[in-house]
Each structure stands twice: as C-alpha cells, then as structure tokens.
VEXVOLUM-626577 format. One record per residue (C-alpha): residue number from 1; residue in one letter; x, y, z. Coordinates in steps of 0.2 Angstrom, whole numbers, plus 5000, padded with zeros to 4 digits. Each point is the difference from the previous one (the first is absolute). Example, Ala and Ser with C-alpha at 12.3 -4.5 7.8 and 13.67 -1.06 7.14 Angstrom:
2
<site 1; A; <5062; 4978; 5039>>;
<site 2; S; <5006; 5017; 4997>>;
//
This chain:
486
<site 1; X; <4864; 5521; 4370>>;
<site 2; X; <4990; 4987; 4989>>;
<site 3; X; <4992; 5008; 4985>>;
<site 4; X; <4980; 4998; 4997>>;
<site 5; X; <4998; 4994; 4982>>;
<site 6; X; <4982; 4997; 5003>>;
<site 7; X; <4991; 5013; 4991>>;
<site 8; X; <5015; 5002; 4984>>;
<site 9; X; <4991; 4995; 4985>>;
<site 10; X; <4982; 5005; 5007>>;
<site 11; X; <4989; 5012; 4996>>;
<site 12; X; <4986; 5011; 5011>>;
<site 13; X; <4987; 4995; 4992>>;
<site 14; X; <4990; 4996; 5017>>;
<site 15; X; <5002; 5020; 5002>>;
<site 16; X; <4994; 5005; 4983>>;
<site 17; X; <4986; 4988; 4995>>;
<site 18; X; <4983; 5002; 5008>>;
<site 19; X; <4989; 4985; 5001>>;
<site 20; X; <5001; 4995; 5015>>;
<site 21; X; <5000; 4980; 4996>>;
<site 22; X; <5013; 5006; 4987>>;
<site 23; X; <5012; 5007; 5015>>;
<site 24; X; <4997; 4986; 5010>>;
<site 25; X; <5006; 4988; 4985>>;
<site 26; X; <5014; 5011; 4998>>;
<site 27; X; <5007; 5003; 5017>>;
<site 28; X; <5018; 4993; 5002>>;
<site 29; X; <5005; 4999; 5017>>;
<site 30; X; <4983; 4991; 5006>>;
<site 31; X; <4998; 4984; 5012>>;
<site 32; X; <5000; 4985; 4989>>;
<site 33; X; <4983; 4999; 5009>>;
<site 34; X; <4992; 5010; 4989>>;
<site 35; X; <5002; 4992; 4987>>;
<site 36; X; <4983; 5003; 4991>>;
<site 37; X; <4986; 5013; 5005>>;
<site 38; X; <4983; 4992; 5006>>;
<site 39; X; <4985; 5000; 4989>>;
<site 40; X; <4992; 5012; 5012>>;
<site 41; X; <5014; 5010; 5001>>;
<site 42; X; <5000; 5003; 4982>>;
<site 43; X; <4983; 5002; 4998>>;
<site 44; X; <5000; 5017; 5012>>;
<site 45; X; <5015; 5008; 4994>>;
<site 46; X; <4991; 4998; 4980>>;
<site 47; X; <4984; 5009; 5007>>;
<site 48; X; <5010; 5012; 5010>>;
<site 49; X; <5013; 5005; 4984>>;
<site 50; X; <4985; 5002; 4990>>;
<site 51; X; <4993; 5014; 5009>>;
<site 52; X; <5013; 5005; 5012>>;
<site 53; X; <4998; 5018; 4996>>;
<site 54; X; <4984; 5001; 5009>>;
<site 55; X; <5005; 5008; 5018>>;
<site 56; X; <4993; 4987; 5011>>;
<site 57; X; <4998; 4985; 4997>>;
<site 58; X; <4995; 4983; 5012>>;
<site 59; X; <5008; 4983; 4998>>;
<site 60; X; <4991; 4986; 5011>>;
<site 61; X; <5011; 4983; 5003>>;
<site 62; X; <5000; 4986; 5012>>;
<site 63; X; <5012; 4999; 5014>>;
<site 64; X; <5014; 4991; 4993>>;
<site 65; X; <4997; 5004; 4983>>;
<site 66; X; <5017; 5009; 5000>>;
<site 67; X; <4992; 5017; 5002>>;
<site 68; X; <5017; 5007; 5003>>;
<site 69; X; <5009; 4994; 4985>>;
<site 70; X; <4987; 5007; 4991>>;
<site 71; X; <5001; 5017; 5009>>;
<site 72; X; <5017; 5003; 5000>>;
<site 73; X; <5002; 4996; 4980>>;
<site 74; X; <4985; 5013; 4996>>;
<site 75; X; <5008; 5012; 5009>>;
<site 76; X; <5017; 4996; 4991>>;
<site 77; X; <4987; 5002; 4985>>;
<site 78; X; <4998; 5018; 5004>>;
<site 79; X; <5017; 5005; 5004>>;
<site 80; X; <5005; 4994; 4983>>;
<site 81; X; <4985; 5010; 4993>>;
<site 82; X; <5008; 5015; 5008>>;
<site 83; X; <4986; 5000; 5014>>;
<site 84; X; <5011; 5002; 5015>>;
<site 85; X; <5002; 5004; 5013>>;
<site 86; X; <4992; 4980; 5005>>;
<site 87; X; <4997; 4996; 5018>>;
<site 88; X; <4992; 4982; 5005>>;
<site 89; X; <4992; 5003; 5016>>;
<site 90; X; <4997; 4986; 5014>>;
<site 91; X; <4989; 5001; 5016>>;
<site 92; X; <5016; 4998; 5012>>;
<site 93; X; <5019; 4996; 5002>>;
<site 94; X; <4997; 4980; 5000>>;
<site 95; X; <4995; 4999; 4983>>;
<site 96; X; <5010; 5015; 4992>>;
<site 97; X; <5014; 4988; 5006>>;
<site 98; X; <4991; 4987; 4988>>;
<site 99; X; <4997; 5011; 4987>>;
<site 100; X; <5021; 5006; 4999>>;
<site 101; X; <5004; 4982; 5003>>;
<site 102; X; <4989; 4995; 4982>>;
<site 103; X; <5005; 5013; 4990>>;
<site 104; X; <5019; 4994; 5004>>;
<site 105; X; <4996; 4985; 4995>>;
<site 106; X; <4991; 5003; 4984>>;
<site 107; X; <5016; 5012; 4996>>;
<site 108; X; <4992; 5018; 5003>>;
<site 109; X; <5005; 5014; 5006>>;
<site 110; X; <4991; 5009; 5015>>;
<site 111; X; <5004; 5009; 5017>>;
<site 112; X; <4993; 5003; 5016>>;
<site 113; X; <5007; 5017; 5002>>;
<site 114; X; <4987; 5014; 4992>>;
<site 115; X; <5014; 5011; 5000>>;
<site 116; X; <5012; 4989; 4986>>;
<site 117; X; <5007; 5007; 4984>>;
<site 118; X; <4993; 4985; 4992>>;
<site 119; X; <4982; 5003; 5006>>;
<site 120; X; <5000; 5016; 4996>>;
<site 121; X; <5009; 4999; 4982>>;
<site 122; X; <4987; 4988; 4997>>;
<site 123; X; <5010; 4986; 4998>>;
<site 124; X; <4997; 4987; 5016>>;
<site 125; X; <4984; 4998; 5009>>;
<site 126; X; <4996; 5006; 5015>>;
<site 127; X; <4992; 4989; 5012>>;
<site 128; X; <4994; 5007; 5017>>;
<site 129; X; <4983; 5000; 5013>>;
<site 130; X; <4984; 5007; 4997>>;
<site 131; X; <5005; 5008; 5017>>;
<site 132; X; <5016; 5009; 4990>>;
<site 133; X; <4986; 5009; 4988>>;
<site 134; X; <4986; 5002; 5010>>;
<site 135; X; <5004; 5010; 5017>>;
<site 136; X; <5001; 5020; 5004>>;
<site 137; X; <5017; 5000; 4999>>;
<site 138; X; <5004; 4990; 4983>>;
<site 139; X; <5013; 5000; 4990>>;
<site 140; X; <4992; 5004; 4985>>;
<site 141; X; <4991; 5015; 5006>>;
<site 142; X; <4983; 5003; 5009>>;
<site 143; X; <4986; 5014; 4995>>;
<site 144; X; <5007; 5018; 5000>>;
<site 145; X; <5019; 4995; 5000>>;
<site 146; X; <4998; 4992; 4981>>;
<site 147; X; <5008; 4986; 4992>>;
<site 148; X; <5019; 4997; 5008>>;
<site 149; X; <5002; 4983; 4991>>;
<site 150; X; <4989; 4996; 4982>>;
<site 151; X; <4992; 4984; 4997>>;
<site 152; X; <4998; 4994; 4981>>;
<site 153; X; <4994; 4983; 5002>>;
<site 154; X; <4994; 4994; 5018>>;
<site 155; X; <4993; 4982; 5006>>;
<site 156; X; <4993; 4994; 5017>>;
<site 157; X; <4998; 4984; 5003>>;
<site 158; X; <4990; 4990; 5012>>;
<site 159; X; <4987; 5013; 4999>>;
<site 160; X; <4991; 4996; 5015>>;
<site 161; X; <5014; 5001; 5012>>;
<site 162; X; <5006; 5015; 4993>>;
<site 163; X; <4981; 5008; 5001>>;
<site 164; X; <4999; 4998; 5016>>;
<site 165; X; <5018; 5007; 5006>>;
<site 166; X; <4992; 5013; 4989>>;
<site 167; X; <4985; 5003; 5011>>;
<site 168; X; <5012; 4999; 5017>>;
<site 169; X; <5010; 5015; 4992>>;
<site 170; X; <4986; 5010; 4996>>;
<site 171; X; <4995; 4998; 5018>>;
<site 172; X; <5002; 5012; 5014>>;
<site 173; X; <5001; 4991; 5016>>;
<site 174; X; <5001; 5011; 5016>>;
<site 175; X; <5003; 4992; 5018>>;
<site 176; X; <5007; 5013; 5012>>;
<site 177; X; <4995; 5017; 5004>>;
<site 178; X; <4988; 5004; 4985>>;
<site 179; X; <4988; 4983; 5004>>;
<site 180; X; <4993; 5012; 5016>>;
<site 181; X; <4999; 5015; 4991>>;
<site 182; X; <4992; 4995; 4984>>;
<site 183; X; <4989; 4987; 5014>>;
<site 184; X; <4994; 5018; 5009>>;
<site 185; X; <4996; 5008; 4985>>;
<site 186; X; <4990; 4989; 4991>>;
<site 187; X; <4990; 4993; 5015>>;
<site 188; X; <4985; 5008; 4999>>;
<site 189; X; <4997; 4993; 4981>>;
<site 190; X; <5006; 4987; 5007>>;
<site 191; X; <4987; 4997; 5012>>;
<site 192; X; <4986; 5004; 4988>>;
<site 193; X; <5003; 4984; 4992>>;
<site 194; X; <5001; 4988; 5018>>;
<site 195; X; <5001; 5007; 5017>>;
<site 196; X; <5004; 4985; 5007>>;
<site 197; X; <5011; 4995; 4985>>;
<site 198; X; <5011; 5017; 5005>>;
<site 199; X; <5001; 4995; 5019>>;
<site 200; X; <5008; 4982; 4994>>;
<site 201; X; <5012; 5011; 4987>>;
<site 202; X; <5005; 5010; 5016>>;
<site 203; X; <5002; 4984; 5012>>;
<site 204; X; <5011; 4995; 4987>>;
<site 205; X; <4990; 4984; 4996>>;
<site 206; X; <5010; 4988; 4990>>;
<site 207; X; <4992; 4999; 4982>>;
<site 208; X; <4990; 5014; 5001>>;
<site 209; X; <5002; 5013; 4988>>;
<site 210; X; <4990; 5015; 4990>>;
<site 211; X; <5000; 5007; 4984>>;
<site 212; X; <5000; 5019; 5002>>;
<site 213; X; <4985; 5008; 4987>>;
<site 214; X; <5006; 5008; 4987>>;
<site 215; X; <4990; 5017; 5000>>;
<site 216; X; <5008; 5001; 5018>>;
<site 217; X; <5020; 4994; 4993>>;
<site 218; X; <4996; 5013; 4984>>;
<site 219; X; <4992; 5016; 5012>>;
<site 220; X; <5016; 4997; 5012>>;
<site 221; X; <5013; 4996; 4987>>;
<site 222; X; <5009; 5016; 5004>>;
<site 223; X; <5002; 4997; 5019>>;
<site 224; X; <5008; 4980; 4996>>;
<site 225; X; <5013; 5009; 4989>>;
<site 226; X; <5004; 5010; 5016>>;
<site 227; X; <5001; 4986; 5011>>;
<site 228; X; <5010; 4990; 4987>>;
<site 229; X; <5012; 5015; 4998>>;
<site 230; X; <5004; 5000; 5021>>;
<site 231; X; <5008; 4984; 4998>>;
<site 232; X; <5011; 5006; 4989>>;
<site 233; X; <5005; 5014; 5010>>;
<site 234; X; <5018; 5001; 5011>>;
<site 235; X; <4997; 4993; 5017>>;
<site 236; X; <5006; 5013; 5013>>;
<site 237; X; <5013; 4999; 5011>>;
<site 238; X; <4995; 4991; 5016>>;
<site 239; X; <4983; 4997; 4992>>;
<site 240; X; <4990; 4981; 4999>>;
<site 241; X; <5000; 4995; 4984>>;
<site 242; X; <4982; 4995; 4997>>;
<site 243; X; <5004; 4993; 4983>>;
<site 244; X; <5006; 4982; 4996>>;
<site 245; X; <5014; 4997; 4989>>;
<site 246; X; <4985; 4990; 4989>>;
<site 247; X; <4989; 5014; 4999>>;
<site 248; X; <5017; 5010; 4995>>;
<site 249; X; <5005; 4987; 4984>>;
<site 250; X; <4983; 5001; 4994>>;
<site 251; X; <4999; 5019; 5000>>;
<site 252; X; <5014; 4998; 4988>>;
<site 253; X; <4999; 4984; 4991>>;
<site 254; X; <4982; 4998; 4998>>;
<site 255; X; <4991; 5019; 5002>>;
<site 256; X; <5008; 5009; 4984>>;
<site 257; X; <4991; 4985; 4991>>;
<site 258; X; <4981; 5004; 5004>>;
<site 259; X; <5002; 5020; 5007>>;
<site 260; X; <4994; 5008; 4986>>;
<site 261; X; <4985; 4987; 5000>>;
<site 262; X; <4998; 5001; 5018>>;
<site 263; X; <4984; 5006; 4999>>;
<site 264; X; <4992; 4985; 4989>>;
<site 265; X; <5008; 4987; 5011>>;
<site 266; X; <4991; 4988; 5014>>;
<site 267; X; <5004; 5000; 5020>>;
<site 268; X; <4998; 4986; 5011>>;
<site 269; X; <5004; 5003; 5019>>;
<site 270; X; <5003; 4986; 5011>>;
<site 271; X; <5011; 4989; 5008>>;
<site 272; X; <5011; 5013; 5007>>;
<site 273; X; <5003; 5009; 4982>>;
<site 274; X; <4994; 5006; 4987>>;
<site 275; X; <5002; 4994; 4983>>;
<site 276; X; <4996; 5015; 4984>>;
<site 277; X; <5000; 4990; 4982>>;
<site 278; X; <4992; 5007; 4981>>;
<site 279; X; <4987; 4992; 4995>>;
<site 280; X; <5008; 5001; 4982>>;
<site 281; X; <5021; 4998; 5002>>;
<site 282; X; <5006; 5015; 4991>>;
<site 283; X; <5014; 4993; 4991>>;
<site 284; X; <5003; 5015; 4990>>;
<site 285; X; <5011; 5007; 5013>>;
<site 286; X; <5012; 4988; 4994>>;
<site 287; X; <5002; 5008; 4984>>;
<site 288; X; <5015; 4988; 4993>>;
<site 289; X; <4989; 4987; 5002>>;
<site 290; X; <4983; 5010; 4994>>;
<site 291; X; <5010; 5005; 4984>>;
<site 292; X; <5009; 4986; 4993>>;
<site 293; X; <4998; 4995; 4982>>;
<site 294; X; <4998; 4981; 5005>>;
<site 295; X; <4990; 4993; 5016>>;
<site 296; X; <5000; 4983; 5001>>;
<site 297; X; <4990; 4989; 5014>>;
<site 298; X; <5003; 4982; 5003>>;
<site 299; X; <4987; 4989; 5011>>;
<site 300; X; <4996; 4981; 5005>>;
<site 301; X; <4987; 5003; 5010>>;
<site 302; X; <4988; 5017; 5000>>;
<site 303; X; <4982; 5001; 5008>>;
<site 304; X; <4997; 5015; 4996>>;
<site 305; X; <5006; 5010; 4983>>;
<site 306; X; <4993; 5014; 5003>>;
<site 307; X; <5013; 5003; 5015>>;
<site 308; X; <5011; 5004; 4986>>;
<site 309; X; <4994; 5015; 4994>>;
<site 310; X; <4995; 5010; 5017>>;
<site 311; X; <5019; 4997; 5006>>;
<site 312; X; <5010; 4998; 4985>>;
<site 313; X; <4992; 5009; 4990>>;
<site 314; X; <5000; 4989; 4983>>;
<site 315; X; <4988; 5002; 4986>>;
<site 316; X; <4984; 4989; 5002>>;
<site 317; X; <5002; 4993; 4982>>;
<site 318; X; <5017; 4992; 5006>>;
<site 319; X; <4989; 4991; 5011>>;
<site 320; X; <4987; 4993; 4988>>;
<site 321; X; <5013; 4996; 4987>>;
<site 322; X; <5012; 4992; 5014>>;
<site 323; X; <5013; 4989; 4991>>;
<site 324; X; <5001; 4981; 5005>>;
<site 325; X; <5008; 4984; 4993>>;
<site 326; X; <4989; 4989; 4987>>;
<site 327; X; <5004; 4986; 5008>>;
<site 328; X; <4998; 4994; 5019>>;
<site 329; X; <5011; 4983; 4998>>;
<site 330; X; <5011; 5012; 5016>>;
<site 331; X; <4987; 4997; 5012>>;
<site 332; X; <5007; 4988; 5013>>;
<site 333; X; <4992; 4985; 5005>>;
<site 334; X; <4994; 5002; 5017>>;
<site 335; X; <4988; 4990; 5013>>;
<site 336; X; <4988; 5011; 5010>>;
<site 337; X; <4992; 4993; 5018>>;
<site 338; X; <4993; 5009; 5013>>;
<site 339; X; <5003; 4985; 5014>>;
<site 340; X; <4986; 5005; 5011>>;
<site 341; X; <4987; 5000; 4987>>;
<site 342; X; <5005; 4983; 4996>>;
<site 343; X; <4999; 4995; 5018>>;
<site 344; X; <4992; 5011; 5012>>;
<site 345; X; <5010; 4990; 5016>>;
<site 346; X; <5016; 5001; 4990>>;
<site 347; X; <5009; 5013; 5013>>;
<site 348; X; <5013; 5013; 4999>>;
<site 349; X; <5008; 4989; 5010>>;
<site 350; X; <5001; 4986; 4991>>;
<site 351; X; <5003; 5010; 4983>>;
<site 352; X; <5016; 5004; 5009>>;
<site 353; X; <5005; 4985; 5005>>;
<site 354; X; <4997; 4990; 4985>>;
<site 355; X; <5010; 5017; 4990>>;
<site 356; X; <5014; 4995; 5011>>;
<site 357; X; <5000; 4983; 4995>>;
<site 358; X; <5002; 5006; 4979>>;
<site 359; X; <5011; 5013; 5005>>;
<site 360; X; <5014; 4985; 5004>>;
<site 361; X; <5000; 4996; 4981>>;
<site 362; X; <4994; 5014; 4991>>;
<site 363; X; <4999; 5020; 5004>>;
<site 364; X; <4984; 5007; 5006>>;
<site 365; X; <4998; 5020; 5001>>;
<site 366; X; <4987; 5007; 5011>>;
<site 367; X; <4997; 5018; 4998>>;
<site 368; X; <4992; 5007; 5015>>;
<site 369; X; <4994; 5019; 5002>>;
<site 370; X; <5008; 5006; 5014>>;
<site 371; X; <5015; 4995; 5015>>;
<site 372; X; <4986; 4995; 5010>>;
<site 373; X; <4993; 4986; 4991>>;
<site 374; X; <5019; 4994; 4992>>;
<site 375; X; <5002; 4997; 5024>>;
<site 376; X; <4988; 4986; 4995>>;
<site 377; X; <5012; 4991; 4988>>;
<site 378; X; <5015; 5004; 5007>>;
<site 379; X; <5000; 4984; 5011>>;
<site 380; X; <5003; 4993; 4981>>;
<site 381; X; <5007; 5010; 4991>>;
<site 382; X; <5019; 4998; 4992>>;
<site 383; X; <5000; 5016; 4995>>;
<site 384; X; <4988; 5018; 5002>>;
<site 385; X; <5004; 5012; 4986>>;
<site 386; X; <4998; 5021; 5002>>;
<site 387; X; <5004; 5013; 4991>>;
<site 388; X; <5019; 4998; 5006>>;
<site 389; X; <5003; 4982; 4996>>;
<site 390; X; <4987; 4996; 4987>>;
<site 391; X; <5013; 5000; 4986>>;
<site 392; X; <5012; 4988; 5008>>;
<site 393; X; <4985; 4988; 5003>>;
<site 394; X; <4991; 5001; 4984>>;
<site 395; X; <5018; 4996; 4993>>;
<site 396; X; <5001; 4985; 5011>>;
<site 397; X; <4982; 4993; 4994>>;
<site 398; X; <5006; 5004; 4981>>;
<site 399; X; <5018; 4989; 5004>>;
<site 400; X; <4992; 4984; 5009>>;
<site 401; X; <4991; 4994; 5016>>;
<site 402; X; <4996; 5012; 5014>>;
<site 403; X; <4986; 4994; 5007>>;
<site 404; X; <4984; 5008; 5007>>;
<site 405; X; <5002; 5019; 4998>>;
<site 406; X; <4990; 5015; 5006>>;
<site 407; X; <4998; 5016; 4990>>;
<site 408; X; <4995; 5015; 5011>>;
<site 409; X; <4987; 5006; 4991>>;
<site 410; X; <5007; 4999; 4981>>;
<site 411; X; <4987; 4997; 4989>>;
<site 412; X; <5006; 5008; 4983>>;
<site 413; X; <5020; 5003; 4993>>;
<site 414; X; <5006; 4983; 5003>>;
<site 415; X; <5002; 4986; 4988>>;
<site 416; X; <5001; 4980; 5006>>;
<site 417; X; <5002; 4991; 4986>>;
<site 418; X; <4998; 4982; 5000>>;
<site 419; X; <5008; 4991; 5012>>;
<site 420; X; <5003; 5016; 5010>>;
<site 421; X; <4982; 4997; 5005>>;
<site 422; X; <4990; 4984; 5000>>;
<site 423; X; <4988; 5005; 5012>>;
<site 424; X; <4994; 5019; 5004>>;
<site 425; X; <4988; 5006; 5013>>;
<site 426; X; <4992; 5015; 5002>>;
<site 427; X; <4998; 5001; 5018>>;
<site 428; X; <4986; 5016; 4999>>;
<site 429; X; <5000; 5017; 4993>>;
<site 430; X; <5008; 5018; 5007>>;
<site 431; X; <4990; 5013; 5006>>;
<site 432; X; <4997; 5016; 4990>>;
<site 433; X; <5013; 5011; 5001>>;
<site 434; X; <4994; 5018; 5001>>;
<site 435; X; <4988; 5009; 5011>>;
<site 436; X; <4987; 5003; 4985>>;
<site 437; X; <5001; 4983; 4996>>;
<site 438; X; <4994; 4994; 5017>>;
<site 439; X; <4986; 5011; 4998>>;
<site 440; X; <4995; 4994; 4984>>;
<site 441; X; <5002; 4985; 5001>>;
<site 442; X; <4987; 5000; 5015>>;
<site 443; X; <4989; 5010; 4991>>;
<site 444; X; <5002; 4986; 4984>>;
<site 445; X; <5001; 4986; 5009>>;
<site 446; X; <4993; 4986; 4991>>;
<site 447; X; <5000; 5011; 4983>>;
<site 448; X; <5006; 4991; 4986>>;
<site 449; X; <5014; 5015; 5000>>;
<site 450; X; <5008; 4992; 5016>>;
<site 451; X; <4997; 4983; 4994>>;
<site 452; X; <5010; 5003; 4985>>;
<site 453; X; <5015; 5009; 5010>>;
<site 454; X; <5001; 4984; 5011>>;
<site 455; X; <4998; 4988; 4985>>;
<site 456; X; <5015; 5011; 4992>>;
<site 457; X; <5010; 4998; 5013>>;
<site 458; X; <4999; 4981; 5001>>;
<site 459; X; <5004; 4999; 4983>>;
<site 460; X; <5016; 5010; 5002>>;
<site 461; X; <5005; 4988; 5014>>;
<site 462; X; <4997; 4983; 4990>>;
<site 463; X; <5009; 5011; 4989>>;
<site 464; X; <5017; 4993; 5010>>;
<site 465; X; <5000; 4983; 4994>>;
<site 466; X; <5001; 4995; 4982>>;
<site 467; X; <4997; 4982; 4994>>;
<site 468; X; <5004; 4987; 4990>>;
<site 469; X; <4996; 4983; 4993>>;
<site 470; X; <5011; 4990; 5009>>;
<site 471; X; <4997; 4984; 5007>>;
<site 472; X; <5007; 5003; 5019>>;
<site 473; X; <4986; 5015; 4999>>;
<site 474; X; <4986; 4988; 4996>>;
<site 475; X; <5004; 4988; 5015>>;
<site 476; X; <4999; 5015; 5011>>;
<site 477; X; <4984; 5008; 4995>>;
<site 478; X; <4992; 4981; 4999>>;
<site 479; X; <5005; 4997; 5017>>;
<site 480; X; <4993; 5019; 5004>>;
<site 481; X; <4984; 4993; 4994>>;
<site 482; X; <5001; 4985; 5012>>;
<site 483; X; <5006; 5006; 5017>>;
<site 484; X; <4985; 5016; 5000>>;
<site 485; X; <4989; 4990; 4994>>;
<site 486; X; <4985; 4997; 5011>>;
//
C-alpha cells in the first residue's frame, strides 16, 4: 500500500487559529479554486469575528456571493473556539448535497450523520435539513423529553426557505375522520359568521374555506384535544379505520410541536381538512436549537424581518444590527423585461417560440409554479427538472448546453451561474401554501404586506441566474430588446 506524505511536515493550524479569513488562508488540502477569499467574503467574516459572542447574529448576502464558503468557515471558526457541537442547516437534501460537496473541496471536515463521533466531539460539522431540527420526533430532542443532541454553534441558511418549512412543521394538517367531527362541532360559530358561506364549506366548494373564531377554538380546546387523541387510538379488530395514514404522521410529527400552545393557535376548515397552525412558531420546543451559544441566520432575499423573531425566536437587535458586505461589486449584472409591458400583442405564444429559437444556442430556464403550467412548455422543453432529477439537470446546465429547461416550481436554492443561464423566465408565482395564508391573503389582498411576499418571491427566482460582463451576454439581451419590442 502506497503511503500518504501529504500532510508530513504540516501543521493544524487551520484547526487552532480562528479568524475565519485566517483559516481559509491556511487550509491545505483546498481546490486550487480558492485561491483568494472575495472581498465580500472577507468583509462578513471581520464583522462577524468581531462580535461573534453575541447569540444571534444575521449575515445578508447576495446569491452567489459564496454565502456557503462563508458559512462553513465561521462555523469551523467556532469549533476552533471550542463552540461545538456546529450544525450548518439547509432547507432540503438537494442543497445539503452542495453544501458537503463545498466543504470537501475547501478541505473541511463535516458529515451528514447527526449521530458521528466527529460531530459530537466537536470536531466536524454537521450538515443536515431544517426538517432533521425541527419536527415532533427530532433528533435533538422536542419539549418535555429535553436536549438528546447539544448545539454550540448553529447556522441556517437560505432563511426563507427554511422559514417556511418551518411554518409547514408547525402545522397540523387533518384530512380523514377528524375534518367531520371538528366540521360538526364548530358549526354553529361557524354559521354566525356566513350562513351561506357554511352551506358552500359543507358542499365542499372548491376554495372555500373559514377561519374558526378564537373565543369559540379557546372555550372548546378541551373537546379538540379529545378528538386529536382518538386518532391515536388502536383501531379495533374488524373496525374501519376512519383515520388516514396523513392525519396519523401529523399526530406524530407535527402535534408534539404546537400541543402545549394548542390553545393560542388558528383553525381554518375547508377543502375537506382542516388545517391548525400558531400564530407565533414556538421554537422553544426545540430546546438544542432554543439554547445554543451561537445562532447564526444567513439570507439573499427577506421581505419581512420580523418573521425572524416570531418563528425563530432571534433577538430583535440582531435584526437592526444585521451584518452585510461594504461593498456590492457581487451583484450580477442582470437585464429585467417584462415582454408584455413592452408590447401588449407580444403573446405567450410568441414568447415561447421566440425562447425556442435562443434555447438552440444558449440555455433558457423557465421556472414555472406548478406541473400544470410546466404541460404548456413541455412541447419544448429538453428537459423538466423536479425534486428527483433537479440535481442531475442543474449539473448539465453548469457543464455546457442543454437547451430550454423547465423548473417545477424552484424559485430559491439553485445557482446558474453564467453561461448555465443566459436567459431566465419566471413563468408566474405559486399559490400560498397553507390554509391560513389563503385566508389572509384574501383578507390582505392588495396590502402592501402581500405585495411585498410576491415581490420577494420574484426576487428569489431571478435569484437563479447570475450574470456577467460578457460579450455573447450583450448580443442576447440586445436582440431581447429588439424582438419585444413594439
């Protein structure tokens, strides 16, 4: 067997010293593509050294900024301060692959098994989902049952993603046997508020839903724990089985989250089920994550801060006092048009054709909300990403030519870079998820609040594709310009 002479003669410097710029300088083993930190990069791990012993703290960059990199070496920055356990969290599996895939580059040490030697000595990084921390059975330990797995230093990034698989955990979504009973109960107050607004909840009326009143969901709390506690109940022998297995999981994955705040929380009925969510996400029932020493939150793009402190609890000075780069020379350069404001007879049609015609020579990614609109560009398309192919076909895009590509409704998580991505087009925006949003949002409608979410979400999704000053760039967006014009 060959012997590894690598690391003779080295020291391990990288896992005493504690700048984070100064680990990065001294990292051994890293892709010769990190050569040198970017000035931004440098720029928020100074800020964040110097007051690194406050608990939480938020870091704002833009997408493709390196955000990771600079994740990943502040977290190495606490290990070697003795602040570990670390765990870097990410909204879902497609980008925790990313994040293992960086750090092995830049020569770091991390895992995706929570229940590593390493992780737990404090010596590699544990990198995971925001669905791993936050759910009634986790890992680390939920209300009552204490702290099974300590967090020293913890980081999420891509903040809005992860808040809002934050809210869908908190949420207690009921479609079998309990949508009738909770239905009966509640339908007298029910029918205070519209008669005939009940008789379309009752006909099961596609859209229509209601929001149960609070002095009615707080004077009948105890009866809704009841019900609640019959579907976990042993189904006897011979018996139906009322329940679904959906209404089963959430009983156990998402109720030990929000029962002892039951009483505070909102109920919309409609649709078939019936959807229970806290106003306020109690995320002290994840005590690992409500105790660590370090919290650190990372975002491109964040409508609204104060989302920040009712579901992850953070200190509002770390909101006012959020840590950015001093410089902005990150920001890609990027041509905005909105085709049918140019030219009101410019059709979707047309749009598509003329998209076909770029896609020969360059990429064009169109992100579309659901699988009913991506039917529409299928007759086109060389290729429709999902969550179980999307990381093969980003991979094509970042290697060379692909063509026209649809993303299934994709809009944050994904980097393009350059020529992965000459042209993007956000084919609309996704619905609301929950109940309670639905309900709001028709309440709100034309607030400045839902204004704000939409523009938000439009900014993730431009988010995708990163420019640069190239000439091929400038032909297409001056030929862009030409072909919608009126």
């Amino acid at each position: 067997m060959p012997f590894d002479f690598s690391h003779l003669g080295s020291d391990n410097s990288s896992d005493t010293v504690l700048p984070p710029r100064e680990i990065f300088t001294v990292l051994t083993n890293k892709d010769p593509k990190y050569q040198y930190p970017r000035d931004v990069q440098s720029e928020v791990w100074n800020q964040w050294f110097e007051r690194r012993d406050e608990k939480d703290i938020v870091l704002r960059m833009n997408t493709g900024s390196g955000k990771t990199v600079v994740g990943l070496l502040i977290l190495k920055s606490c290990l070697n301060e003795g602040k570990g356990p670390a765990v870097y969290i990410a909204p879902d599996q497609y980008l925790v692959k990313q994040v293992i895939a960086e750090a092995s580059e830049l020569g770091l040490e991390v895992t995706g098994d929570k229940d590593s030697l390493r992780f737990l000595r404090g010596t590699a990084i544990l990198v995971t989902t925001i669905r791993t921390l936050v759910n009634g059975q986790s890992v680390f330990g939920v209300g009552d049952t204490g702290i099974k797995i300590a967090i020293g230093s913890i980081l999420i990034d891509d903040a809005h993603a992860c808040l809002e698989t934050t809210e869908s955990q908190f949420t207690l979504k009921l479609d079998g046997g309990t949508y009738p009973k909770l239905l009966a109960l509640f339908r007298d107050d029910l029918a205070q508020q519209s008669e005939a607004a009940l008789v379309e909840l009752e006909h099961a009326h596609p859209g229509r839903l209601m929001l149960v009143p609070y002095w009615a969901w707080m004077n009948k709390i105890l009866t809704v724990i009841n019900i609640l506690h019959d579907v976990t109940l042993p189904v006897k022998l011979g018996a139906v089985n009322p329940y679904t297995d959906a209404e089963r999981d959430a009983l156990r994955f998402n109720f030990p989250l929000i029962k002892e705040t039951l009483r505070y929380c909102r109920c919309v009925i409609g649709d078939g089920k019936v959807e229970i969510s806290p106003r306020v996400m109690p995320i002290s029932v994840i005590p690992s994550f409500f105790s660590a020493a370090r919290r650190i939150v990372m975002s491109a793009t964040l409508g609204d801060d104060g989302i920040l402190i009712s579901h992850f609890d953070l200190n509002p000075s770390a909101l006012t006092a959020a840590i950015t780069p001093l410089t902005a020379n990150d920001i890609g350069d990027r041509l905005i048009l909105i085709p049918q404001e140019l030219n009101p007879g410019f059709t979707d049609d047309l749009l598509k054709a003329m998209l076909k015609e770029f896609s020969v020579r360059a990429n064009v990614v169109v992100i579309v909300p659901s699988n009913f609109r991506a039917n529409y560009w299928a007759d086109i398309a060389n290729a429709t990403l999902r969550a179980d192919n999307i990381e093969a076909g980003v991979d094509s895009l970042v290697k060379g030519h692909v063509g026209l590509v649809v993303l299934v409704n994709k809009y944050d998580g994904i980097d393009l870079p350059k020529s992965a991505c000459e042209i993007l087009v956000i084919d609309g925006l996704p619905d609301v998820r929950r109940a309670i949003e639905k309900v709001e949002e028709g309440i709100l409608f034309g607030t400045a609040q839902v204004l704000g979410q939409r523009i938000q979400r439009i900014e993730q999704g431009m988010g995708r594709g990163i420019r640069s000053n190239r000439s091929e760039e400038r032909r297409v967006r001056k030929e862009c310009r030409s072909r919608w014009a009126p």
